[in-house]
N, C-alpha and C positions, 0 to 999 in steps of 0.2 A: 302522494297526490300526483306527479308528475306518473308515475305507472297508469293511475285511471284516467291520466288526459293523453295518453299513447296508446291505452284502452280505447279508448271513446274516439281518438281519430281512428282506431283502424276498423271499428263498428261502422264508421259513419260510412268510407270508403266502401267497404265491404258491400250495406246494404241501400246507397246510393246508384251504384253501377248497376249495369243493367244484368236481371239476371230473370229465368222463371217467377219468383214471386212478386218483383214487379212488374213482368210483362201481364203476369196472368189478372194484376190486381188494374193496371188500367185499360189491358179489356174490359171487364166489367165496367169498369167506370163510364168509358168509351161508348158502352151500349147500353147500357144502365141506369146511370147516374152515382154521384158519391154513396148514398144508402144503400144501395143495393152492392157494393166494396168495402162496408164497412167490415160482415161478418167475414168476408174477404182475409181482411186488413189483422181482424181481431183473428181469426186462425191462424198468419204467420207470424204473431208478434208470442201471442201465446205458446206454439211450437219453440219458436226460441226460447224463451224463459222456461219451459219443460227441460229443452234439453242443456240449459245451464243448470237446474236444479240437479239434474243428473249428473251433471260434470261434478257439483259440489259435492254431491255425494259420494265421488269415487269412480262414477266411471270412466275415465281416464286410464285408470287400472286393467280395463278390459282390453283398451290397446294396443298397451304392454304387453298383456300378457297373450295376444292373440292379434298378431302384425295384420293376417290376413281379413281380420274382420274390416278393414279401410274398405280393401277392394271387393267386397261382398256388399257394401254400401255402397260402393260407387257403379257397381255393374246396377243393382237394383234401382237406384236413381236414374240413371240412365235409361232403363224401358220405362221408367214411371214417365219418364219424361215424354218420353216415343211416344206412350201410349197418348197421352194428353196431346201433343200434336197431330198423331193421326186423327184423334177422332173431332179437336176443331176440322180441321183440313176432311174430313171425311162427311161431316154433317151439311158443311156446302152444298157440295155437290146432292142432296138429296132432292130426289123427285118434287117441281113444285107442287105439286099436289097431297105431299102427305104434309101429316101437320109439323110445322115445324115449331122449336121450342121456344117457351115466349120468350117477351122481348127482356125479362127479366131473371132466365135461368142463369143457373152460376152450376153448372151439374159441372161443366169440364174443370173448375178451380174454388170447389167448394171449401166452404173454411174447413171443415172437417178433412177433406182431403189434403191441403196445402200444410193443415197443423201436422198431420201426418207425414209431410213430404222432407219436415225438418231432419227429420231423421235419416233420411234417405239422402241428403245432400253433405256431404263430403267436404265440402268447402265451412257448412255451416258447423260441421264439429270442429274442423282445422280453427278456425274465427273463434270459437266460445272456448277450446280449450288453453289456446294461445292468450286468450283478453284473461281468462281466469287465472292461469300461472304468473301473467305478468304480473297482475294484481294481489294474487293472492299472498304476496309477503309480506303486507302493510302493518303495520304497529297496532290497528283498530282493526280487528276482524269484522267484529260487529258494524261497522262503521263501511269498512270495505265492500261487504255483504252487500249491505244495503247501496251501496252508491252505485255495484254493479246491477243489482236487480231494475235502479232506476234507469241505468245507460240500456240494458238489453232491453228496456220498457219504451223509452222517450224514443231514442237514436231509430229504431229500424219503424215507429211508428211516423213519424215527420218525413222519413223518406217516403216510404210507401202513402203516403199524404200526397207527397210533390208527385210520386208518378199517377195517381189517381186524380190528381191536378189539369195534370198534360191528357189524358183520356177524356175530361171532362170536356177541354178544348176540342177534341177529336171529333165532340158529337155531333157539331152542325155540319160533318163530311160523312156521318152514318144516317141521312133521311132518310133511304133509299135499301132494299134489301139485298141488292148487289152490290153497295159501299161494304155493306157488312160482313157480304162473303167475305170480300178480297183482304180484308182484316183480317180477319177470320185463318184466310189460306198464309197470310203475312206469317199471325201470332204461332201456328202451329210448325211454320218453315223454321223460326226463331225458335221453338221449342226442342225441334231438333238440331238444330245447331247447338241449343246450351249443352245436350246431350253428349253433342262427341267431342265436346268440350269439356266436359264434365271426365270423360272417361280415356279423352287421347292427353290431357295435360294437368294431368293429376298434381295434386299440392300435396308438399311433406306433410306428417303429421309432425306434431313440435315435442320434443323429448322433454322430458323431468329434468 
Protein backbone atom coordinates (compact mmCIF):
# COMPACT_ATOMS: atom_id res chain seq x y z
CA UNK A 1 0.00 0.00 0.00
CA UNK A 2 2.45 2.45 0.96
CA UNK A 3 4.24 1.90 -2.91
CA UNK A 4 0.72 3.00 -4.34
CA UNK A 5 0.53 6.05 -2.11
CA UNK A 6 4.33 7.03 -3.34
CA UNK A 7 2.65 6.00 -6.70
CA UNK A 8 -0.22 8.25 -6.45
CA UNK A 9 1.83 11.25 -5.05
CA UNK A 10 4.29 11.30 -7.77
CA UNK A 11 1.24 11.06 -10.50
CA UNK A 12 -0.48 13.81 -8.81
CA UNK A 13 2.81 16.02 -8.77
CA UNK A 14 3.60 15.06 -12.24
CA UNK A 15 0.32 15.84 -13.73
CA UNK A 16 -0.68 18.88 -11.57
CA UNK A 17 2.52 21.18 -12.70
CA UNK A 18 2.26 22.90 -15.59
CA UNK A 19 2.88 21.11 -18.57
CA UNK A 20 1.38 20.90 -22.62
CA UNK A 21 -1.56 18.90 -21.79
CA UNK A 22 -2.67 21.21 -19.23
CA UNK A 23 -1.83 24.35 -21.05
CA UNK A 24 -3.44 22.99 -24.11
CA UNK A 25 -6.59 21.69 -22.15
CA UNK A 26 -7.35 25.20 -20.39
CA UNK A 27 -7.15 26.92 -23.70
CA UNK A 28 -9.96 25.34 -24.77
CA UNK A 29 -11.52 25.67 -21.72
CA UNK A 30 -10.53 29.37 -21.83
CA UNK A 31 -12.27 29.75 -25.26
CA UNK A 32 -14.58 27.30 -25.12
CA UNK A 33 -16.06 26.28 -22.25
CA UNK A 34 -15.64 23.03 -19.94
CA UNK A 35 -17.55 20.74 -22.85
CA UNK A 36 -15.76 21.55 -25.45
CA UNK A 37 -12.25 20.16 -23.03
CA UNK A 38 -13.76 17.49 -22.23
CA UNK A 39 -12.78 15.34 -25.29
CA UNK A 40 -9.67 17.34 -24.63
CA UNK A 41 -9.48 15.96 -21.07
CA UNK A 42 -10.66 12.31 -22.22
CA UNK A 43 -7.71 12.12 -25.06
CA UNK A 44 -4.88 12.66 -22.34
CA UNK A 45 -6.25 10.53 -19.65
CA UNK A 46 -6.79 7.81 -22.08
CA UNK A 47 -3.18 8.29 -23.68
CA UNK A 48 -2.06 7.57 -20.39
CA UNK A 49 -3.66 4.50 -19.48
CA UNK A 50 -2.68 3.16 -23.14
CA UNK A 51 0.63 3.79 -22.50
CA UNK A 52 0.53 2.08 -18.98
CA UNK A 53 -1.18 -0.97 -20.48
CA UNK A 54 1.88 -1.03 -22.65
CA UNK A 55 4.35 -0.73 -19.81
CA UNK A 56 2.29 -3.86 -18.28
CA UNK A 57 2.78 -5.63 -20.91
CA UNK A 58 6.53 -5.42 -21.24
CA UNK A 59 7.34 -2.45 -22.90
CA UNK A 60 9.86 -1.36 -20.57
CA UNK A 61 11.90 -4.07 -22.22
CA UNK A 62 12.28 -1.99 -25.40
CA UNK A 63 14.17 0.39 -23.32
CA UNK A 64 16.60 -1.79 -22.26
CA UNK A 65 17.18 -3.11 -24.94
CA UNK A 66 17.31 0.10 -27.14
CA UNK A 67 18.68 3.11 -24.75
CA UNK A 68 18.33 5.39 -27.85
CA UNK A 69 14.70 5.02 -28.41
CA UNK A 70 14.35 7.73 -25.14
CA UNK A 71 15.94 10.37 -27.35
CA UNK A 72 14.11 9.50 -30.65
CA UNK A 73 10.94 10.26 -28.35
CA UNK A 74 12.21 13.06 -27.02
CA UNK A 75 13.52 14.77 -30.23
CA UNK A 76 10.02 13.95 -31.80
CA UNK A 77 7.99 15.39 -28.90
CA UNK A 78 9.79 18.30 -29.18
CA UNK A 79 8.65 19.38 -32.92
CA UNK A 80 5.34 18.02 -32.03
CA UNK A 81 5.43 20.55 -29.63
CA UNK A 82 7.00 23.47 -31.94
CA UNK A 83 4.69 22.53 -34.39
CA UNK A 84 1.47 23.12 -32.04
CA UNK A 85 3.01 26.46 -30.91
CA UNK A 86 3.74 27.73 -34.16
CA UNK A 87 0.60 27.20 -35.54
CA UNK A 88 -1.50 28.88 -32.41
CA UNK A 89 1.04 31.71 -32.72
CA UNK A 90 0.68 31.64 -36.55
CA UNK A 91 -3.21 31.54 -36.80
CA UNK A 92 -3.19 35.02 -34.96
CA UNK A 93 -1.71 36.88 -37.10
CA UNK A 94 -4.07 35.71 -39.93
CA UNK A 95 -5.60 38.37 -42.26
CA UNK A 96 -8.97 39.69 -40.63
CA UNK A 97 -10.66 38.85 -43.41
CA UNK A 98 -10.23 35.34 -43.98
CA UNK A 99 -12.37 33.09 -41.89
CA UNK A 100 -11.22 32.47 -38.96
CA UNK A 101 -11.78 29.06 -36.79
CA UNK A 102 -14.92 28.98 -34.70
CA UNK A 103 -15.05 29.84 -31.43
CA UNK A 104 -15.17 26.18 -30.62
CA UNK A 105 -12.20 24.33 -32.70
CA UNK A 106 -9.94 22.26 -30.83
CA UNK A 107 -7.93 21.35 -34.22
CA UNK A 108 -4.50 22.66 -32.43
CA UNK A 109 -5.09 20.01 -29.23
CA UNK A 110 -7.46 17.72 -30.44
CA UNK A 111 -8.19 14.71 -28.22
CA UNK A 112 -6.97 12.43 -30.95
CA UNK A 113 -3.82 14.47 -31.14
CA UNK A 114 -2.96 14.93 -27.43
CA UNK A 115 -3.80 10.85 -26.93
CA UNK A 116 -1.26 10.54 -29.26
CA UNK A 117 1.23 13.06 -27.86
CA UNK A 118 1.42 10.48 -24.77
CA UNK A 119 3.69 8.75 -26.54
CA UNK A 120 5.84 11.38 -27.60
CA UNK A 121 6.50 12.76 -24.12
CA UNK A 122 9.46 11.46 -22.38
CA UNK A 123 8.52 12.45 -19.13
CA UNK A 124 5.22 10.65 -19.39
CA UNK A 125 7.01 7.12 -19.84
CA UNK A 126 9.69 8.14 -17.16
CA UNK A 127 6.34 8.73 -14.67
CA UNK A 128 4.25 5.35 -15.83
CA UNK A 129 7.28 3.23 -15.86
CA UNK A 130 8.74 4.50 -12.38
CA UNK A 131 4.67 4.53 -10.63
CA UNK A 132 4.59 0.72 -12.19
CA UNK A 133 7.92 -0.83 -10.88
CA UNK A 134 7.45 0.92 -7.65
CA UNK A 135 4.17 -0.79 -7.56
CA UNK A 136 4.43 -3.59 -9.17
CA UNK A 137 5.98 -6.01 -6.26
CA UNK A 138 2.81 -6.07 -4.18
CA UNK A 139 1.41 -9.26 -2.69
CA UNK A 140 -2.00 -8.76 -4.88
CA UNK A 141 -1.25 -8.38 -8.47
CA UNK A 142 -4.74 -8.33 -9.21
CA UNK A 143 -5.42 -5.94 -6.58
CA UNK A 144 -2.29 -3.82 -7.59
CA UNK A 145 -3.57 -3.90 -11.34
CA UNK A 146 -6.53 -2.46 -10.56
CA UNK A 147 -5.69 0.32 -7.92
CA UNK A 148 -3.11 1.56 -10.58
CA UNK A 149 -5.55 1.54 -13.54
CA UNK A 150 -7.84 3.65 -10.97
CA UNK A 151 -4.71 6.27 -10.04
CA UNK A 152 -3.70 6.78 -13.84
CA UNK A 153 -7.75 7.19 -14.30
CA UNK A 154 -8.78 9.61 -11.18
CA UNK A 155 -5.23 11.54 -10.48
CA UNK A 156 -4.36 13.03 -14.09
CA UNK A 157 -8.22 13.49 -14.57
CA UNK A 158 -9.02 15.94 -11.33
CA UNK A 159 -5.88 17.85 -12.38
CA UNK A 160 -6.73 18.46 -15.76
CA UNK A 161 -10.34 19.44 -14.14
CA UNK A 162 -8.55 22.12 -11.94
CA UNK A 163 -6.51 23.63 -14.97
CA UNK A 164 -9.66 23.56 -17.17
CA UNK A 165 -11.22 25.24 -13.91
CA UNK A 166 -8.63 28.32 -14.13
CA UNK A 167 -9.58 28.62 -18.09
CA UNK A 168 -12.93 28.70 -17.30
CA UNK A 169 -12.24 31.80 -15.03
CA UNK A 170 -10.03 33.17 -17.94
CA UNK A 171 -13.33 33.64 -20.09
CA UNK A 172 -14.69 36.89 -18.96
CA UNK A 173 -10.90 38.41 -20.30
CA UNK A 174 -11.50 36.54 -23.78
CA UNK A 175 -14.84 38.84 -25.00
CA UNK A 176 -12.88 40.35 -27.41
CA UNK A 177 -10.92 38.74 -30.61
CA UNK A 178 -7.73 40.43 -29.59
CA UNK A 179 -7.87 39.05 -25.76
CA UNK A 180 -7.85 35.81 -27.70
CA UNK A 181 -4.96 36.49 -29.95
CA UNK A 182 -2.56 37.44 -27.25
CA UNK A 183 -3.55 33.98 -25.47
CA UNK A 184 -3.13 32.53 -28.20
CA UNK A 185 0.44 34.07 -28.93
CA UNK A 186 0.90 33.30 -24.74
CA UNK A 187 -0.11 29.39 -25.06
CA UNK A 188 2.11 28.85 -28.13
CA UNK A 189 5.39 30.86 -26.47
CA UNK A 190 4.60 28.34 -23.45
CA UNK A 191 4.64 25.44 -25.99
CA UNK A 192 7.81 26.18 -27.06
CA UNK A 193 9.37 26.57 -24.06
CA UNK A 194 7.93 23.08 -22.85
CA UNK A 195 9.86 21.93 -25.94
CA UNK A 196 13.44 22.93 -24.96
CA UNK A 197 12.68 21.79 -21.98
CA UNK A 198 11.55 18.74 -22.86
CA UNK A 199 14.79 18.14 -24.79
CA UNK A 200 17.70 20.48 -22.90
CA UNK A 201 16.72 18.81 -19.43
CA UNK A 202 15.95 15.40 -20.06
CA UNK A 203 15.01 12.92 -17.18
CA UNK A 204 16.73 9.30 -16.49
CA UNK A 205 14.82 6.67 -17.61
CA UNK A 206 14.60 4.38 -14.13
CA UNK A 207 16.34 0.92 -14.34
CA UNK A 208 14.90 -2.73 -13.27
Amino acid sequence: MSALLIGAGLIAVATITPGPNNLLVMRIAARSGFMSALPTMAGVVAGGLAMWALVMAGANTAFQAEPRLYAVITIAGGAYLCWMGARLVVETFAPSGRPQPARTSVRPSSAVALFGFQFLNPKSWVLVLTVTAAAGNGAEPLQTTLMLAALFTAIPALCLALWCAMGILMMRYLDTPAARNWIDRVMGALLFASALLLVLVPVDMPHP
